[in-house]
N, C-alpha and C positions, 0 to 999 in steps of 0.2 A: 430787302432781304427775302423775303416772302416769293417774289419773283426770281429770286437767284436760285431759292430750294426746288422753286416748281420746275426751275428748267434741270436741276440735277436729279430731280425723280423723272422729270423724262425721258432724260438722256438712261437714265438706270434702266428703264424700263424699256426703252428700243437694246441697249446690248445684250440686256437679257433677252430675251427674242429674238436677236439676230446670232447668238449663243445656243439659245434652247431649243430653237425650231428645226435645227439643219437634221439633226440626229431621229427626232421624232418619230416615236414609232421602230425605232432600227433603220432608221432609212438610209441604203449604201449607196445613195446620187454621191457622198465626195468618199466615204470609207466604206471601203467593199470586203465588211466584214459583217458574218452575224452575229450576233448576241447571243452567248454560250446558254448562260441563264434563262436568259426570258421566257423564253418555252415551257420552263418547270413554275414559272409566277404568273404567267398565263392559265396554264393548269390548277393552279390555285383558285383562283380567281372562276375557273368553271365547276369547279370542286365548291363554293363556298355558293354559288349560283343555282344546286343542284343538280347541274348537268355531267356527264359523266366529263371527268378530265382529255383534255386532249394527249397529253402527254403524263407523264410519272410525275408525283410529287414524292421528293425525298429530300434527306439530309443535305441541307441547311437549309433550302429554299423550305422547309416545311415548319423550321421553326420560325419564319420572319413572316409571320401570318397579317399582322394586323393590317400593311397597303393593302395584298388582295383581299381583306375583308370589307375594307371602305370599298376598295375598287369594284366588288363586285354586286355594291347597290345602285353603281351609279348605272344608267339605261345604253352604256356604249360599249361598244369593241373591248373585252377585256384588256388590251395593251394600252387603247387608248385611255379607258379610264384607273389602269397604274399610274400611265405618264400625268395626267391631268392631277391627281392626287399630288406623286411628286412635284410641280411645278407651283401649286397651290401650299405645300409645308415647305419647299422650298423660301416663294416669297414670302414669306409669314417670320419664317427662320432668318431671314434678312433683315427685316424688321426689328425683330427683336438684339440682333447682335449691330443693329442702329445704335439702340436702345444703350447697349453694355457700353458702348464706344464713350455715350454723350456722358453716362456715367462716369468717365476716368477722364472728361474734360476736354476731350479729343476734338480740337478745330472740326466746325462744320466740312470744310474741303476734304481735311485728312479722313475724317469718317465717310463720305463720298468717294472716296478714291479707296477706300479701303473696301466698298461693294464691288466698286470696278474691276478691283485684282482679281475677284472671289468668282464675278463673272466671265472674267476677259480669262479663264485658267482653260489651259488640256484638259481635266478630269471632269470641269462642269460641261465643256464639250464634248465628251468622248462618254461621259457617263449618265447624263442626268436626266437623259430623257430616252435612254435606250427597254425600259421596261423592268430596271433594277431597283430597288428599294433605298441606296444611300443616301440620293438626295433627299428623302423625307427623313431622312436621320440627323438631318442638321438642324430639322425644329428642336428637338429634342436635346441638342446637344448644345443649340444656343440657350434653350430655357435652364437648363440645367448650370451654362456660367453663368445667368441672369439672377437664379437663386440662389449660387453661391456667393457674389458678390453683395447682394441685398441682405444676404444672410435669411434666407426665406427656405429654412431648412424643411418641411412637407413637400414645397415645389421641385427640391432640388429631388427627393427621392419618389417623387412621382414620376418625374421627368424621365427618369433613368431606369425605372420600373417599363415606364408605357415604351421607352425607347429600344429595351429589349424585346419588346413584343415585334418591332420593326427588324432590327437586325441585333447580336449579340455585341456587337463591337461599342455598345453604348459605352460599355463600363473603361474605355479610356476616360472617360468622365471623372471617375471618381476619385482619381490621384488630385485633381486640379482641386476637386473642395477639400481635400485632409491638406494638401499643403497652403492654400491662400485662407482657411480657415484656422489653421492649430497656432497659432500664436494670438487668435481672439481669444479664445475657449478651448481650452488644449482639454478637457473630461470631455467637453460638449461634440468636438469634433470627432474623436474616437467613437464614440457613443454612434452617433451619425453613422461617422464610416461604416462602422462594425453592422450595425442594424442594415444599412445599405446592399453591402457584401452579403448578408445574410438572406438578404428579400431575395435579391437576385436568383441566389445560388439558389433556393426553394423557389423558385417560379420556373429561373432554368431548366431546374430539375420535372418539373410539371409540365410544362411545355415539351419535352425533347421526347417524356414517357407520352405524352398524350396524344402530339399534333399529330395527323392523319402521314402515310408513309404508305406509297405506292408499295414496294417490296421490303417485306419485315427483315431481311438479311441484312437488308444497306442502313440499318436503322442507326447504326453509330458508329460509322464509318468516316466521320468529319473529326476536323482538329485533331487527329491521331496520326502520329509519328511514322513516315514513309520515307525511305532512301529513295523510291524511283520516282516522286513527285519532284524528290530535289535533285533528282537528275536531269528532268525536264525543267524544271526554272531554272535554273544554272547553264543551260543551253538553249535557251528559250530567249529570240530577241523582245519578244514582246514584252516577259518579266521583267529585263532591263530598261525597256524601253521608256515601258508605262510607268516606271520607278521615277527614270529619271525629266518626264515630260511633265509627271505629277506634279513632281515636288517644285520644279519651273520657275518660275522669276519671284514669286510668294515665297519659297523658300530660299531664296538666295536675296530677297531681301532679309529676310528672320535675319541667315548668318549675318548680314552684314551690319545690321543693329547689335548684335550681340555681340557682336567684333569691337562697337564703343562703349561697353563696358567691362571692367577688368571683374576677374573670377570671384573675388570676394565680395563687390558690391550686389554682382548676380545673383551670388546662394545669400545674401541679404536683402533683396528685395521678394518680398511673398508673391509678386503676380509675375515675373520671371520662373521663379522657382514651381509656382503651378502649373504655368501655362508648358516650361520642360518636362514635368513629372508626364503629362501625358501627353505630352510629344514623343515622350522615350517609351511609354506604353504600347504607344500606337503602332511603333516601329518595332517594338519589341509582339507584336504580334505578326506584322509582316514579316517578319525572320520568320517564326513560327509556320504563317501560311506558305513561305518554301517550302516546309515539310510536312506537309498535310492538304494544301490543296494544290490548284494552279494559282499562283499570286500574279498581286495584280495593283495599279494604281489607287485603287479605291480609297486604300487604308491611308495611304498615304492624304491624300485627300481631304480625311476626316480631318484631320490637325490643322487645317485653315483657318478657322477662327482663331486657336491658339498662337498660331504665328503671328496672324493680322494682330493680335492683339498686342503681339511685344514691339512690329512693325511699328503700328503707331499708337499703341496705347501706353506707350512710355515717352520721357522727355527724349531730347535732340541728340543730347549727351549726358555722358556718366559724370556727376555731381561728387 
């Protein structure tokens, strides 16, 4: 057995690298395209170094401070040591959504094959080691199912605290603990939530007045309602593209699990019922980012553990 897991964390760990490494850095040897972003979390990152910016830092890249703060102690290439940070909360975040799987009983194969998906996808390809922050977002968003399930209610609002300091999209999170939580402790959950929402939104609100902002005009000029944004995603192959490349054979497994169980047993089962609350959050912000920014795969993206988890952290069939 012992010999069976070491040759499956091998294998994990050549896909992830033959996965992680092609992009590295922006590198356009297969996709000759640059990385919109990265310039502005580069600039971060020489901003945080004390060196004067190379580029503008501004709205959103300027509230997702915490990679370029790790990244900009470590003694390398500012891109390279975002990517290195990313690929390092990356595997950790793996780890730990190991961790969730073995908790729901999930055959050693199926939880195996369940990293494979997470690696072998578009978005960990196309995304995760380009100089953007989401892959470190999945530490965060694996701890935070980790303490919801244990019931390890500090972890779960730390998690989701430090995970807004990465990027603001933590808070698809928090549907998943009010609903796989409120029928243990329906005061206790609320309680949670409410206090959760609340941190957030006071730190939010500190962070967006505080982080540094090349030009004070653009200072809140994100997440705000634009017709011509949505004219451009609406006409824009990449919006569709990255939509539907994202959501890829991980999501088309989800449906096809969910396809064997009928509606009633669904909204009766708590880890279905959580695992959709912020599946629907996620998308319901992707809607959103057609109108307010360029949209893009990412979000779509975040909801991978969620999926993988109805994928195989439910039985065969509906009981």
């Amino acid at each position: 057995m012992k010999t069976k897991q070491s040759t499956y964390l091998i294998i994990t760990t050549l896909l992830f690298l033959l996965v992680f490494l092609p992009r590295f850095n922006g590198n356009q040897l297969i996709i000759k395209q640059q990385p919109y972003d990265t310039k502005y979390f580069k600039a971060y990152v020489n901003f945080f170094r004390g060196e004067i910016p190379v580029n503008e830092i501004k709205p959103a890249t300027n509230w997702r401070f915490l990679v370029p703060l790790i990244a900009s102690v470590l003694p390398l290439y500012s891109l390279t040591a975002i990517n290195l940070i990313n690929a390092i909360l990356l595997v950790i975040s793996l780890y730990v959504f190991f961790k969730v799987l073995h908790f729901f009983n999930v055959k050693p194969e199926k939880i195996w094959q369940s990293l494979w998906l997470f690696i072998l996808s578009f978005p960990m390809f196309y995304y995760s080691s380009i100089g953007y922050v989401d892959a470190s977002l999945f530490l965060f968003i694996a701890l935070s199912i980790y303490a919801t399930i244990k019931n390890i209610n500090w972890l779960f609002v730390l998690s989701v605290l430090i995970g807004l300091c990465v990027k603001e999209t933590i808070v698809i999170c928090i549907p998943f603990y009010f609903f796989y939580q409120y029928n243990y402790n329906k005061n206790k959950t609320i309680i949670v939530t409410f206090l959760t929402c609340l941190l957030v939104t006071i730190l939010f609100l500190i962070i967006k007045n505080y982080a540094p902002v090349t030009n004070v005009l653009s200072k809140n000029n994100f997440w705000l309602f634009n017709l011509k944004n949505a004219e451009i995603n609406f006409t824009r192959f990449n919006t569709w593209g990255s939509f539907i490349f994202s959501f890829g054979i991980v999501g088309l497994l989800f449906i096809y699990r969910l396809l064997k169980f009928n509606i009633k047993n669904m909204l009766a089962n708590k880890l279905i019922l959580a695992c959709l609350a912020s599946i629907v959050s996620a998308y319901f912000l992707y809607v959103l980012s057609y109108f307010s920014t360029i949209a893009d795969g990412r979000i779509i993206w975040l909801t991978y553990f969620y999926m993988l988890l109805i994928v195989n952290g439910l039985p065969d069939k509906d009981k």
